[in-house]
Structures are given as structure tokens and as C-alpha cells.
C-alpha positions as CSV (number, residue, x, y, z in Angstrom):
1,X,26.4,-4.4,-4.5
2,X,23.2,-5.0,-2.9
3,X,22.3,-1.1,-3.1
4,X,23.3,-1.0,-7.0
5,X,21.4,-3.9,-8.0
6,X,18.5,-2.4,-6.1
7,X,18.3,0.4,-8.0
8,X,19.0,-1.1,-11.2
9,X,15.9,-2.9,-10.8
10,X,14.1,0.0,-10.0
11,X,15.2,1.7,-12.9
12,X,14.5,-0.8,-15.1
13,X,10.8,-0.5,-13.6
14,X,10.7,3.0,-14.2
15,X,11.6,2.2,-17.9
16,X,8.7,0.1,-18.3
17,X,5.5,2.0,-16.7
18,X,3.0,-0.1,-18.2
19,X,4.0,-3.2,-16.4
20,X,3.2,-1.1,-13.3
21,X,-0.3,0.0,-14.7
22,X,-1.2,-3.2,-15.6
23,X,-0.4,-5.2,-12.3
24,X,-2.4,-2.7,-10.6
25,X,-5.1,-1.8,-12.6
26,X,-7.1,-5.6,-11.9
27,X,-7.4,-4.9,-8.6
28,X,-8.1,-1.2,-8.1
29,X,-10.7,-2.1,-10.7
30,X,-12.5,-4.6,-9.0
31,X,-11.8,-2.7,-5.8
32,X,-13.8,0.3,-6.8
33,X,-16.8,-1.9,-8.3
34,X,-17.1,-3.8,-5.6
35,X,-17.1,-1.3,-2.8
36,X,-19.9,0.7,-5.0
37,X,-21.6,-2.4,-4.7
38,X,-21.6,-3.3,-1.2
39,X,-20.5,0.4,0.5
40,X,-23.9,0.4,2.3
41,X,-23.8,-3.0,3.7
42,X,-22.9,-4.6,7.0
43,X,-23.0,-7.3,9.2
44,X,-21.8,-11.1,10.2
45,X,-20.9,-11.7,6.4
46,X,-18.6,-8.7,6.4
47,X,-16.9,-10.0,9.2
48,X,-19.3,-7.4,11.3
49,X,-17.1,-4.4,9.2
50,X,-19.1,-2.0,6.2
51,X,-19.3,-3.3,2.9
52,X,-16.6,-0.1,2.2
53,X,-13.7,-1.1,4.9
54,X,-14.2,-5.0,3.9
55,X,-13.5,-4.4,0.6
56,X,-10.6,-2.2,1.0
57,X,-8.6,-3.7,3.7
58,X,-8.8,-6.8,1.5
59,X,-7.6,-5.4,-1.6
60,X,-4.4,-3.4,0.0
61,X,-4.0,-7.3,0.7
62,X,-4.0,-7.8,-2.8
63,X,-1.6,-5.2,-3.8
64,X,0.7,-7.3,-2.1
65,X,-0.6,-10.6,-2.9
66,X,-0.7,-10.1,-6.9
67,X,3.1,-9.0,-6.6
68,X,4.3,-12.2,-4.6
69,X,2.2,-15.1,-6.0
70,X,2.8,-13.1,-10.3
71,X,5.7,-10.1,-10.5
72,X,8.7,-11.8,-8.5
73,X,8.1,-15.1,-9.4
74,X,8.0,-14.0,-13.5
75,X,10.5,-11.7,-13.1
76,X,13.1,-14.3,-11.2
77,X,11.9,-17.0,-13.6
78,X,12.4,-15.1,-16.7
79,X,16.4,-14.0,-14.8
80,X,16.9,-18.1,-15.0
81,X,15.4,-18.4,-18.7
82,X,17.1,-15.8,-20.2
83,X,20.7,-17.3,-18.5
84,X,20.6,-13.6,-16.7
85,X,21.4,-15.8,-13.2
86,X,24.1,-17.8,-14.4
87,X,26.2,-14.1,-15.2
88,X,25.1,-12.8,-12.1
89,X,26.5,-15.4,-10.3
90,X,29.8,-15.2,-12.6
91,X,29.9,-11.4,-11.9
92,X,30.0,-12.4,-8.2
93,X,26.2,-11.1,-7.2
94,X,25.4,-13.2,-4.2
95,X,21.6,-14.9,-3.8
96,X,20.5,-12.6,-0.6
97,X,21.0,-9.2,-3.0
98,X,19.1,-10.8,-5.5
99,X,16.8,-11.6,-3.4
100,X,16.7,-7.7,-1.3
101,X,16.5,-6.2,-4.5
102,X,13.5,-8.2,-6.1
103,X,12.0,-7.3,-1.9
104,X,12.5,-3.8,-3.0
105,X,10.7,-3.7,-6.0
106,X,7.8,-5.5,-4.5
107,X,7.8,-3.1,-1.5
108,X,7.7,0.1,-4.4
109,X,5.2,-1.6,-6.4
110,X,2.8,-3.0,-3.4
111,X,2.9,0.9,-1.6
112,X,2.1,2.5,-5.1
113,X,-1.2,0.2,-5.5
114,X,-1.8,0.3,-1.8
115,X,-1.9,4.4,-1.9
116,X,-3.7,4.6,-5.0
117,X,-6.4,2.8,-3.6
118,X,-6.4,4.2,-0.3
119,X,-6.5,7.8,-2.8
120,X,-9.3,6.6,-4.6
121,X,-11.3,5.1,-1.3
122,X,-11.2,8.1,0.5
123,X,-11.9,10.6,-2.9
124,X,-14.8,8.9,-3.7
125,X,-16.5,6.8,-1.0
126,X,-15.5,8.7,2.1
127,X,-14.0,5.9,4.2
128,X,-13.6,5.5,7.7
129,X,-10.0,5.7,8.7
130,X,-8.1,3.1,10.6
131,X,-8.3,3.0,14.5
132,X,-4.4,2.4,13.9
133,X,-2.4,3.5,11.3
134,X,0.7,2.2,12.9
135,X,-0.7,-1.5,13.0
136,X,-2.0,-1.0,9.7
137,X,1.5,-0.3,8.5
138,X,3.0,-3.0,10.7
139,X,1.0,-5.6,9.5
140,X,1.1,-3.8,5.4
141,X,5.4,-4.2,6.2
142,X,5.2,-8.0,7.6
143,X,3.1,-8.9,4.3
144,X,5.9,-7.3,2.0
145,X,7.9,-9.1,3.4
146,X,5.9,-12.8,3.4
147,X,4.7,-12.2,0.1
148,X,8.8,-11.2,-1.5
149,X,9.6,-14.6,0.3
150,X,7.1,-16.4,-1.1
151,X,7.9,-15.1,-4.6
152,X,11.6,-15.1,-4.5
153,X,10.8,-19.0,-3.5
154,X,8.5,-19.7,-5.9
155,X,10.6,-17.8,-8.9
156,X,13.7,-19.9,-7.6
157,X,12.3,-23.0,-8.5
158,X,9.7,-22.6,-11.2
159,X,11.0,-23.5,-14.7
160,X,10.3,-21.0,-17.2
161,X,8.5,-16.9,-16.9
162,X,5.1,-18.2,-18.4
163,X,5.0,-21.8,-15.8
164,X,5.7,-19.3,-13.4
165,X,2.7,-16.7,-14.0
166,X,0.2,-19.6,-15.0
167,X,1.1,-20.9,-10.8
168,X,1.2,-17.6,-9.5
169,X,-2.3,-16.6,-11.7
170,X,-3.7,-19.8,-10.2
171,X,-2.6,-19.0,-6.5
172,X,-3.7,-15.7,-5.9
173,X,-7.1,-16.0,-7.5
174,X,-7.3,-18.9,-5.6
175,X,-6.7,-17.8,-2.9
176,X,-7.7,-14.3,-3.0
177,X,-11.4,-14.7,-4.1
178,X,-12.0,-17.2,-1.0
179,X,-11.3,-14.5,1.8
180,X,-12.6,-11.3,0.7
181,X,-11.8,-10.6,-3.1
182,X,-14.6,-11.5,-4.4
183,X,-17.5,-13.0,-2.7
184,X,-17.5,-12.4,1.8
185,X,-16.7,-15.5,3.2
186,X,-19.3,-15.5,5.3
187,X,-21.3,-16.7,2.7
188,X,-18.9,-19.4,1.9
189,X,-18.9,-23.4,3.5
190,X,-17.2,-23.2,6.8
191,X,-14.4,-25.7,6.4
192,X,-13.3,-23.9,3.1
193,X,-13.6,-19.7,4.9
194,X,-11.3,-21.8,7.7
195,X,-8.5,-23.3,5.4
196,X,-9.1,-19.6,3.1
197,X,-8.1,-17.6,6.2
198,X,-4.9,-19.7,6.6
199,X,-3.6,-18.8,3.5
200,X,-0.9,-16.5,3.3
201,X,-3.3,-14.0,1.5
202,X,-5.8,-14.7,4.5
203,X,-4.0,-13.9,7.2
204,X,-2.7,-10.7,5.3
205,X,-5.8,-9.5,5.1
206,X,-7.1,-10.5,8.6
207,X,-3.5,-8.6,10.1
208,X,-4.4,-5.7,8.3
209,X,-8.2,-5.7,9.4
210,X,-7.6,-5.9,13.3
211,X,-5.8,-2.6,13.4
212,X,-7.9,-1.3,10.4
213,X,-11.4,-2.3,12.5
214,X,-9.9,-1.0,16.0
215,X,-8.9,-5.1,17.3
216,X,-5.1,-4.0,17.7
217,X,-3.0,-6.2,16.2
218,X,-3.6,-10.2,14.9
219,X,-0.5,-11.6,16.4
220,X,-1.0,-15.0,15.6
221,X,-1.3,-13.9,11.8
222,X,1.3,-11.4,11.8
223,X,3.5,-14.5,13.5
224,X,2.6,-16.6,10.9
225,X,3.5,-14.3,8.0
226,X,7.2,-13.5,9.6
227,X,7.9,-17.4,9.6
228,X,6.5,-17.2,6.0
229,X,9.0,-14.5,4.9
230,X,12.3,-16.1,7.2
231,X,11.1,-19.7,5.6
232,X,10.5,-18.1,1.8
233,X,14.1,-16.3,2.1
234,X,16.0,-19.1,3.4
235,X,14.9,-21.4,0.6
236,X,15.3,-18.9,-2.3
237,X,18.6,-17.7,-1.5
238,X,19.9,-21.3,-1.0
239,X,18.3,-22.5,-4.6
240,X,19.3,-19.2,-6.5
241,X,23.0,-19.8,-5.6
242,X,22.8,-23.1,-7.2
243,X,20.8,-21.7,-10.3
């Protein structure tokens, strides 16, 4: 059942390309004009990284982020408006395959914007490669996996598709702009860079910097974001089967 409604899903993304172009497009966007920006820059308020590998490893952060805090959540949201829960549950779908297969689609969707940037990075700006692709990919998996949590438990409990979006809009900009989307923040007040990097989005982006950057892996962030995605499942799956 699990592997059915898995691909169901992703068949019913295929069917529907601009949703993908559109979730991605922001932030390879603002990816590309900010690295033109800041490519030749360096230093403290880069987190002692170039202007180029700052910006990137914090958008691949994004192309998780924007999926987790916006797609799930909708998507779930809109399965629970539409009354599309209530006949799964009556068709005898269980919660945790609801909840694997929205994880798959987030996985498809974050490794499509991911390699298009990474594409795009390397065509036209000639970036430094990672000093670990393996703990690149390690930390890219764990934030899949915090971030399909995190929506599953957010679209498990918000109301309506659009109340949904509006919160998820609101968290990963706000988020998202405070540790690296949009201004460095070194440049930002201290106490608000330290709550920033404690953000799910935060620590994302700082566990796929260490590898990135040569620092081996952030275990304390990658930690963090585990307990994230155990927590996020748990919760979803226990409030979808009373949906």
C-alpha cells in the first residue's frame, strides 16, 4: 500500500510540472543573484567561507526548507479540506504511508532543486567542490527527513490549504533570511544569528556547511534534526489517523 500510494503521488506530480517550476524557481533565483553579487567576497561575515559556497550551501538548505515549512503542509491540508483523508482512512490507508509517501515527494522535489542549483553553480560560477560529498549527502538526507516531519506535522494540524501556506510562507522566510538567505548573519545582532542558527533551517544549513567547508560533520545539528524528524513523524501520524 505504502509503495502504491507513493507513486500515485508522484504521478500526480508529474501531471502537474508547473507546481514543480514554481516551488523552485524562488530560490534558484535569488540563489544565482546573490552569489553574482557576493562570489568575490569573503571573510568573518561569510562564516570565514566565499561569498559563492555561503550562498549555495545555504540555498540547497532551502530546497528542502521551502518544501517542509509550504508543499507538504498545503498538500496534507488541502487532503483534509477536500475530505480526501477521511476516504483514505475508510479505504484502509494507514497514517505512516501517508506520511512515507508525502517523505517521498519531498525527497524527489528537494534533490531536483538541490541538483539544479548545484548544475547552475558549477556552469556558471565555477565553485569549489565539497571536501565531503558523503557528509554533504548525509547531512542533505537527515534534512529531508526533518523537514517531511516537520511538514507532515504541520499539514496534520493546520485547518485549511491556504492557513497552511500563509504559516509555512511565514516560517521559512522567517527563518530562512536570518541564517544565510538573504543578508550573512554576521551582520546581524548576535542574540538573533544565535536563536537563527537553532532553527531547523539553521542547523540544515550549518550540517551541510561543515562537510561542504572541509569541518566533517556538525553532529550536534545533524542530532538535532533526527530528533526533529522522529518527533515531526510521531505526531503527524498519530493526528492524521484521527483526521
Amino acid at each position: 500500500m505504502t509503495a502504491y500510494l507513493t507513486w500515485t503521488e508522484l504521478k500526480l506530480l508529474a501531471r502537474e510540472p508547473l507546481v514543480l517550476v514554481l516551488s523552485l524557481m524562488f530560490p534558484i533565483l535569488l540563489m544565482i543573484l546573490l552569489v553574482t553579487a557576493f562570489r568575490d567576497h569573503a571573510g568573518a561575515v561569510f562564516a570565514n567561507l566565499t561569498g559563492d559556497v555561503f550562498y549555495v550551501t545555504a540555498y540547497l538548505g532551502a530546497a528542502v526548507a521551502v518544501m517542509g515549512f509550504m508543499g507538504t503542509p498545503t498538500h496534507l491540508a488541502g487532503y483534509r479540506e477536500s475530505g480526501v483523508l477521511r476516504r483514505f482512512r475508510a479505504a484502509g490507508v494507514r497514517a505512516p504511508a501517508l506520511v512515507v509517501s508525502q517523505t517521498a515527494v519531498l525527497a524527489v522535489l528537494a534533490v531536483v532543486g538541490a541538483a539544479a542549483m548545484i548544475v547552475l553553480a558549477y556552469a556558471g560560477f565555477d565553485l569549489a567542490a565539497p571536501e565531503s560529498i558523503g557528509g554533504v549527502l548525509a547531512a542533505f538526507a537527515v534534512g529531508i527527513l526533518a523537514f517531511a516531519g516537520i511538514g507532515a506535522l504541520l499539514g496534520s494540524v493546520m485547518p485549511s490549504s491556504r492557513a497552511a501556506q500563509g504559516l509555512g510562507l511565514l516560517l521559512f522566510l522567517g527563518t530562512f533570511l536570518l541564517v544565510g538567505g538573504g543578508p550573512p548573519p554576521g551582520v546581524l545582532p548576535d542574540l538573533v544569528k544565535d536563536i537563527a542558527a537553532w532553527t531547523p533551517t539553521g542547523l540544515l544549513i550549518d550540517a551541510i556547511r561543515g562537510p561542504w567547508a572541509g569541518g566533517g560533520l556538525d553532529w550536534p545539528a545533524m542530532v538535532t534534526l533526527a530528533c526533529v524528524a522522529v518527533a515531526g513523524f510521531t505526531f503527524a501520524a498519530r493526528r492524521l489517523a484521527r483526521s
